[in-house]
C-alpha positions as CSV (number, residue, x, y, z in Angstrom):
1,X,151.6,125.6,69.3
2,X,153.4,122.3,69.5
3,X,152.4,119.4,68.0
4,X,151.5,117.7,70.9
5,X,149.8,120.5,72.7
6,X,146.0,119.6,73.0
7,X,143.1,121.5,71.7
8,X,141.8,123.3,74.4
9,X,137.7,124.0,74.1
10,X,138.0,127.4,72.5
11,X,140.1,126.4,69.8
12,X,137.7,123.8,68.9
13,X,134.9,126.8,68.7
14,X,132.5,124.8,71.0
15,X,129.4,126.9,72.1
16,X,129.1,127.0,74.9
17,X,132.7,126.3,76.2
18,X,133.4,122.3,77.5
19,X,135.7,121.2,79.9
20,X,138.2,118.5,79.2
21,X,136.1,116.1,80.9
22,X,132.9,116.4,78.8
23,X,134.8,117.2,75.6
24,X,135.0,113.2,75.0
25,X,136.9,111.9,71.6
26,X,138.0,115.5,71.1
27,X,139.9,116.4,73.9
28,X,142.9,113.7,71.3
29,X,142.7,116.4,68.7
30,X,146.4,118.9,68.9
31,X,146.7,122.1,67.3
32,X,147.7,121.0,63.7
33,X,146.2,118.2,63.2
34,X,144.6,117.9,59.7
35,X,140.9,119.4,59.5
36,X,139.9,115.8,58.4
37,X,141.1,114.1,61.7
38,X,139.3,117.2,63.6
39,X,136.2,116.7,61.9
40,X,136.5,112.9,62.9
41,X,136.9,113.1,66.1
42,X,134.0,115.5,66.4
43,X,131.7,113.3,64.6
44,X,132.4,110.3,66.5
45,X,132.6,112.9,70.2
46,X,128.5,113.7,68.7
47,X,127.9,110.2,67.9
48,X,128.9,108.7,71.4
49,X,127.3,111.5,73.5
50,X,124.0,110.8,71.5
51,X,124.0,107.4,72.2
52,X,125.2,107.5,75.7
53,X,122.1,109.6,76.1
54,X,119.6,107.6,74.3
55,X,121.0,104.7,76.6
56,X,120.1,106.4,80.1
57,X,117.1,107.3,78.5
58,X,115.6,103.6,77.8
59,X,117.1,102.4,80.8
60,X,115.2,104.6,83.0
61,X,112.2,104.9,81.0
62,X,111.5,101.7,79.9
63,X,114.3,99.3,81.9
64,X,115.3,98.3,78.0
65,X,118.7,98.8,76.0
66,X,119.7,100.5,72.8
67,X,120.4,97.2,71.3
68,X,116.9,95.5,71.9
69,X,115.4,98.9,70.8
70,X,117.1,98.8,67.2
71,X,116.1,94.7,66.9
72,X,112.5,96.2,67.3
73,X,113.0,99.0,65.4
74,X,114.3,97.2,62.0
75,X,111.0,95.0,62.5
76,X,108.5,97.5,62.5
77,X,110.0,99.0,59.2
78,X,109.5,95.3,58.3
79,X,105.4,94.2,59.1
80,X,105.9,90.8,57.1
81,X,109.2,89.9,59.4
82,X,112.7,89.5,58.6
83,X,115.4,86.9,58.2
84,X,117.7,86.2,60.8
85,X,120.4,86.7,58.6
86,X,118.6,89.9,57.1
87,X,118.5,91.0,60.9
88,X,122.3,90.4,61.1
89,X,123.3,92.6,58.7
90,X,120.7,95.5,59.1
91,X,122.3,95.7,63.0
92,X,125.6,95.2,62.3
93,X,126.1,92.1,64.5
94,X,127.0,88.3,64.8
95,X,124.1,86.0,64.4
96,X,124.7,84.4,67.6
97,X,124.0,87.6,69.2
98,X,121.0,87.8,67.1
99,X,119.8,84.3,68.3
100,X,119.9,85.5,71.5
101,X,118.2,88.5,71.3
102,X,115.4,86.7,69.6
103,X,115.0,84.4,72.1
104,X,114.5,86.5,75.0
105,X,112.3,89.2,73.1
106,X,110.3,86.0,71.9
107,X,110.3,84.9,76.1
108,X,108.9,88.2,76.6
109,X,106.2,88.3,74.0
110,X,107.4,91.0,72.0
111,X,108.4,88.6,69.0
112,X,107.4,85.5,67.1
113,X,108.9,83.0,64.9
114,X,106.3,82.7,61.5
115,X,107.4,80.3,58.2
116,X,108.8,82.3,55.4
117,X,106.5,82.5,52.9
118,X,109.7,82.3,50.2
119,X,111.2,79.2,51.7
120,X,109.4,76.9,53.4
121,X,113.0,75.9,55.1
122,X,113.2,78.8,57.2
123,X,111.3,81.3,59.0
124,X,111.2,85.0,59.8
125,X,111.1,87.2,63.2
126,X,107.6,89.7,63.2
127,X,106.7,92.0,65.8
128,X,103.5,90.8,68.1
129,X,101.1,93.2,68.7
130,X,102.5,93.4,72.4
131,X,105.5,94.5,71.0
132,X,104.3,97.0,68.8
133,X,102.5,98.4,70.7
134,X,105.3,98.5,73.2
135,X,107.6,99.9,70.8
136,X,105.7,102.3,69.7
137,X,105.6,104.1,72.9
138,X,109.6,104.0,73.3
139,X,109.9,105.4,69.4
140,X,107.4,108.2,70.7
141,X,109.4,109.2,73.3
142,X,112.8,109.0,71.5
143,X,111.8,111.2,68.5
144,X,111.3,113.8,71.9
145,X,114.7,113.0,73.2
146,X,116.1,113.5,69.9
147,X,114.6,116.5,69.0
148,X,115.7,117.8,72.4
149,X,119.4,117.2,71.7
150,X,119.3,118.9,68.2
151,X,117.4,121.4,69.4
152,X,120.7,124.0,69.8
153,X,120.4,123.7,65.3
154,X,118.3,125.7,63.4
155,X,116.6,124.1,60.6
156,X,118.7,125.5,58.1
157,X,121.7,124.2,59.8
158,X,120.4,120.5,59.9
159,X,119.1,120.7,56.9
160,X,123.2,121.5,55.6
161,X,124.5,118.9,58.2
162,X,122.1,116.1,56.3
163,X,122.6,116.9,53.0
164,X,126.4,117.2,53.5
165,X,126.4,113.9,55.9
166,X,124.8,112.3,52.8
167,X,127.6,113.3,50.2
168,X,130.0,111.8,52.6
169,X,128.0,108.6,53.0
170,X,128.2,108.0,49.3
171,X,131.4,108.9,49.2
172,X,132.7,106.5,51.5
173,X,130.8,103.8,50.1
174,X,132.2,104.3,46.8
175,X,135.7,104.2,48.5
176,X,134.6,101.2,50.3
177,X,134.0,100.0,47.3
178,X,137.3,100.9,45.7
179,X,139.1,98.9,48.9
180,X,137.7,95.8,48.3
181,X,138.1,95.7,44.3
182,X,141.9,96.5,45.0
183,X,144.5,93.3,45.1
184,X,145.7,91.7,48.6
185,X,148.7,92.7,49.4
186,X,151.7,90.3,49.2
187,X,152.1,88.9,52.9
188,X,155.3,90.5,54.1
189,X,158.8,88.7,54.8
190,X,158.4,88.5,58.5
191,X,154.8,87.3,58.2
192,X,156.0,85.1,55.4
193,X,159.1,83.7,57.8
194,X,156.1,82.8,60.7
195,X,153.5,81.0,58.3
196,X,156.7,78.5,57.3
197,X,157.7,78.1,60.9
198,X,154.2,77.3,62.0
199,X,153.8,74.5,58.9
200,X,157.4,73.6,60.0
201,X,156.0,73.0,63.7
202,X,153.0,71.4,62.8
203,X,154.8,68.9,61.0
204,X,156.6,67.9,63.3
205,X,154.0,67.2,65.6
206,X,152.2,65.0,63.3
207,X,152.5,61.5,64.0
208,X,154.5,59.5,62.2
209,X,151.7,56.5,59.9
């Protein structure tokens, strides 16, 4: 098959058989691509169609969003609060989105502000017990959902797709790891060429004294 010949369903040994509309991320993988790039592209096709459904799910269960659903989810695993910044990085976002999460869930109830017992200069966000007990009926009803979408896996089979998930985790933290202690790269000629035009501009802009 040529190299840019799509994939069609079969070849991608999906059971049962998806058309090119619901096959997502994977309807970019061709023929020859490497298994890598296959593998990929199905674990980020998974990924999305998870979450798309876990979306319509608190949306028409509980008129809430995946994102407001994780905030909550990070301080129930946390009874004694957490730092804003601590928030930040568990979610994966900017503090100002964080902020403004906070501020609405605290509008609503579901969250309060309480002094950090370790620093009397800040404070942490806990749960209320509005909003655990609020959350803990959405986290009821998404274990359901989930188990309902892994449901076409046997136990064997998710117990291999865990344990293998995991030895790619730490894999790619390791090589994560292996990025960041490498050197930065020399900047290129051309990108060289346009940081000295830039200063070259900006000087000449600068008022004379």
């Amino acid at each position: 098959m040529a190299r840019n010949s799509p994939v069609n369903a079969t070849k991608l040994q999906l059971v049962p058989v998806l058309d090119d509309e619901r096959i997502g991320h994977e309807a970019r993988a061709v023929a020859d691509d490497h298994i890598d790039l296959k593998i990929w592209l199905r674990l980020l096709a998974c990924s999305t169609q998870i979450e798309q459904q876990i979306r319509q799910h608190l949306r028409a269960r509980f008129a809430t969003t995946l994102p407001r659903f994780d905030y909550l989810a990070q301080l129930e695993r946390h009874p004694d609060g957490l730092r804003m910044n601590a928030l930040s990085r568990y979610l994966m976002v900017t503090g100002g989105n964080i902020t403004g999460l906070t501020d609405q869930l605290e509008k609503e109830g579901l969250v309060t502000r309480v002094d950090d017992p370790e620093d009397r200069r800040s404070w942490r966000v806990a749960l209320t017990p509005k909003g655990r007990t609020e959350f803990a009926a959405m986290a009821a009803e998404h274990e359901t959902w989930l188990t309902a979408m892994f449901r076409g896996l046997g136990t064997g089979d998710k117990d291999l797709l865990y344990g293998q998930l995991g030895r790619l985790r730490v894999h790619l933290a390791q090589h994560q790891a292996d990025l960041a202690a490498e050197p930065a790269a020399a900047p290129t000629t051309a990108t060289a060429a346009t940081a000295a035009k830039k200063k070259t501009a900006s000087s000449r802009r600068r008022p004379a004294p």
